[in-house]
N, C-alpha and C positions, 0 to 999 in steps of 0.2 A: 542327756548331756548337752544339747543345743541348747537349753532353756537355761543351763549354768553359764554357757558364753554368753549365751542375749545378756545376762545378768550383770555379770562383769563389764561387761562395755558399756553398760549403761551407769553403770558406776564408775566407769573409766571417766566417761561422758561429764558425768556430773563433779566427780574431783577437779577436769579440767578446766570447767566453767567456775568453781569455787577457788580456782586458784588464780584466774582471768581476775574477777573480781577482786579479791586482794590483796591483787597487784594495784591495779586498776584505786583502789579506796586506798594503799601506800604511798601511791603518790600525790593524791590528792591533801594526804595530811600532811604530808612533808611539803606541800606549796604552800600551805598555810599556813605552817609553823616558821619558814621561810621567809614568807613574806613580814610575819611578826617581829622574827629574829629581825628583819631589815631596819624596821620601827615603820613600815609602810600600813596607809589605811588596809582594813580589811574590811571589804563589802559585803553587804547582804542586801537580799531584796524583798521589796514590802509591799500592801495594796494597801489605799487609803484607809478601808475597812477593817482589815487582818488584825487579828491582835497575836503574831508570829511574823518571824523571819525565816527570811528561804536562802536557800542556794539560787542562783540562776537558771539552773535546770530543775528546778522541782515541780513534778506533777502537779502542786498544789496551784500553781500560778500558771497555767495553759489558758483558763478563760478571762485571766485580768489581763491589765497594766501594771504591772510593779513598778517600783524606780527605785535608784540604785540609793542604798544611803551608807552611812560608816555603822559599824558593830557598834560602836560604842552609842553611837544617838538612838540606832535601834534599843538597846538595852536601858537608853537613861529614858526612852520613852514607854516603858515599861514592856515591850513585845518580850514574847519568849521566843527560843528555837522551834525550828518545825519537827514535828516527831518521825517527819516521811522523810525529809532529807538530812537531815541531822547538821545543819553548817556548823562552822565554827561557833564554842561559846567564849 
């Protein structure tokens, strides 16, 4: 019977965390869509090298420089989205 409670709370555990996140990735699209609705630039960030755009926090740019550019010159310079942070397309 103890091995059914470990179980349950571990699933307790993990709904909780899954619903942190959701939250958490809700508001982050609704800033974005926000700041679109404004008519306000929306940024993403780039390495001279990369052929992708990031988020600002994306794993994928810990060992670079990025610098900040607009979605749209990202796009008109042919970069795609990154597939780790998914930013805005």
């Amino acid at each position: 019977m103890a091995g059914r409670e470990r179980g349950r709370g571990w699933l307790l555990l993990i709904a909780g965390v899954c619903a942190l996140l959701a939250g958490v990735l809700a508001r982050l699209v609704r800033r974005a869509l926000h700041e679109a609705a404004r008519g306000e630039t929306v940024t993403v960030w780039v390495t001279p090298s990369g052929t992708h755009y990031h988020r600002r926090d994306c794993v994928a740019l810990s060992r670079s420089t990025p610098a900040r550019v607009a979605l749209s010159a990202a796009r008109d310079d042919g970069l795609t989205p990154c597939e780790l942070c998914e930013p805005p397309v």
